[in-house]
N, C-alpha and C positions, 0 to 999 in steps of 0.2 A: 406789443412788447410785454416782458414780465417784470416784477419789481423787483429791484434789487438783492432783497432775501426771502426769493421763494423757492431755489435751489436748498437754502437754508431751513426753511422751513418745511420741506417736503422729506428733507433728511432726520430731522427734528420726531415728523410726525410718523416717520417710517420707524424711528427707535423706539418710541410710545407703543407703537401696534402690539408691539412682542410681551410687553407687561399688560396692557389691555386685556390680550387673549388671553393669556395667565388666568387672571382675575375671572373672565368670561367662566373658563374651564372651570375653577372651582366655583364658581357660584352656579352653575346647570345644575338641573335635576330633570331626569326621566328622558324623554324622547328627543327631547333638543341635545341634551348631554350627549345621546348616544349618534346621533348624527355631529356633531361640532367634534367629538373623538375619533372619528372616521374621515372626516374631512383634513383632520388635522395628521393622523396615520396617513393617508393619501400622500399630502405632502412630503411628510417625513421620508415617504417610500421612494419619493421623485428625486430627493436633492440625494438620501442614498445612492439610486442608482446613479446621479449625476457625477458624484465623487467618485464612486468606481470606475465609471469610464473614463471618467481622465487620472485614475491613478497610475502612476506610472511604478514599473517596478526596477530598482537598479539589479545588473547584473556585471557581472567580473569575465572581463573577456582579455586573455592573452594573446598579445600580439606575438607576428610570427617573431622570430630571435637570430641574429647570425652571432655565434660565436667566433665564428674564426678572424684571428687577430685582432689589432685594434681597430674599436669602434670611433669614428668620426661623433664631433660634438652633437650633432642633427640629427644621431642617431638614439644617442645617450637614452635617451626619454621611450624609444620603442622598448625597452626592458622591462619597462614598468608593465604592472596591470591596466589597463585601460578599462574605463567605468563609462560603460553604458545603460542608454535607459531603454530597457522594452515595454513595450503599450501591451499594458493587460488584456487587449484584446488580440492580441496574436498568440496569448497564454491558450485564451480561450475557444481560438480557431482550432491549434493542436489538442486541446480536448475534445472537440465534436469530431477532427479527424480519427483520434481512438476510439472514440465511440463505436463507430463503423466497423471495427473488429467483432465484435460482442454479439450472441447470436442466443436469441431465447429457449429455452430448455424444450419448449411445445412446437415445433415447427411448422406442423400442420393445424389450424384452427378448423373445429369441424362448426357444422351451416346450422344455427338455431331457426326455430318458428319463432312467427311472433309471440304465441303464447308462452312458450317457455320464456320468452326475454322481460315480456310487460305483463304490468298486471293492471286493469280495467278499473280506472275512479269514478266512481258517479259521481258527480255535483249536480248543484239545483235545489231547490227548493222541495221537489217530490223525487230525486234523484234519478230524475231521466236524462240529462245530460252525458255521455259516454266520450266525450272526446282528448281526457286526460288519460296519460299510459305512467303507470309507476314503474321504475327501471329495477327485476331483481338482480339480475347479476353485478359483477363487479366493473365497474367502468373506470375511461381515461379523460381527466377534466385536465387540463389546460391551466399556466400558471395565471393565462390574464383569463380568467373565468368569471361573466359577470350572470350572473341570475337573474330570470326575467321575473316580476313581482309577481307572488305565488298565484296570484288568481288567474295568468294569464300563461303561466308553463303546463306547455303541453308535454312533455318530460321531466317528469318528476325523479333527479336522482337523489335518494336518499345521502347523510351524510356517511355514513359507514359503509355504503357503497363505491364511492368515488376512491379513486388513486392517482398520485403522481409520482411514487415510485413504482419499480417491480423486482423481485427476484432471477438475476442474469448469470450464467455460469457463463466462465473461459473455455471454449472447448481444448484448447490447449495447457492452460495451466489446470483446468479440472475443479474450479474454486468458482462459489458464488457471489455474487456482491450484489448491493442492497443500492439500485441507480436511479437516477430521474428517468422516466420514459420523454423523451423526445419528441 
């Protein structure tokens, strides 16, 4: 069994934690700080996306209407506006469906070498290790992009290499816009 206030207690010591970590935060310095700030970003990013997905968004949707002659008491009420709620993830579905429209200005991609694409890192100690490639061109990193610790990527994209948007024209309306890539 449990004691009588440990429901109490566990609610008690869950509202402590949040002035704890306060405290925590300002008092870090150097490598712990920058780890405990990232940990705590993490979080923050999680309960974010948590609240987006279940926000709902209202929308105003008119019901059909008969005007002709009088309307019965039952009816009274289909006049009105009806307020509905749409899940922001059906917002979201109709935007990837537009997406699909949208056709990059370059159609044809031509075939690089590798040498054109990487460029050869020695490591070691006498620098005979050859097995790391620096990426020159321009690359597509990915929103959940995690990095392997540097001594162990064998792809090396620099930061000013990497992208997650691109430059996409309409071919119909003839205009460009500045999109996430997909």
């Amino acid at each position: 069994g449990k004691r009588l206030k440990a429901e109490d207690k566990a609610r008690k010591k869950e509202e402590r934690e949040v002035h704890e970590n306060a405290d925590k935060a300002k008092t870090l310095r150097g490598i712990k700080a920058k780890i405990n700030n990232k940990k705590r970003y993490k979080e923050k990013a999680t309960m974010r996306k948590m609240i987006k997905a279940h926000e709902e968004k209202p929308a105003e949707v008119q019901a059909g209407t008969n005007t002709e002659g009088a309307l019965p008491g039952y009816l009274l009420e289909r006049q009105e506006v009806n307020r509905t709620k749409i899940l922001s993830n059906m917002v979201k579905q109709k935007r990837k469906e537009k997406a699909g429209k949208w056709n990059v200005p370059i159609p044809q991609v031509k075939a690089m070498s590798e040498a054109e694409m990487f460029m050869v890192i020695k490591s070691g100690k006498r620098k005979h290790k050859e097995w790391k490639r620096m990426i020159n061109k321009a690359t597509f990193v990915g929103k959940n992009l995690t990095r392997k610790p540097p001594k162990y990527e064998r792809f090396i994209r620099p930061m000013g290499m990497r992208f997650k948007k691109a430059h996409v024209t309409h071919p119909e309306l003839k205009t460009t816009f500045y999109l996430d890539i997909i």
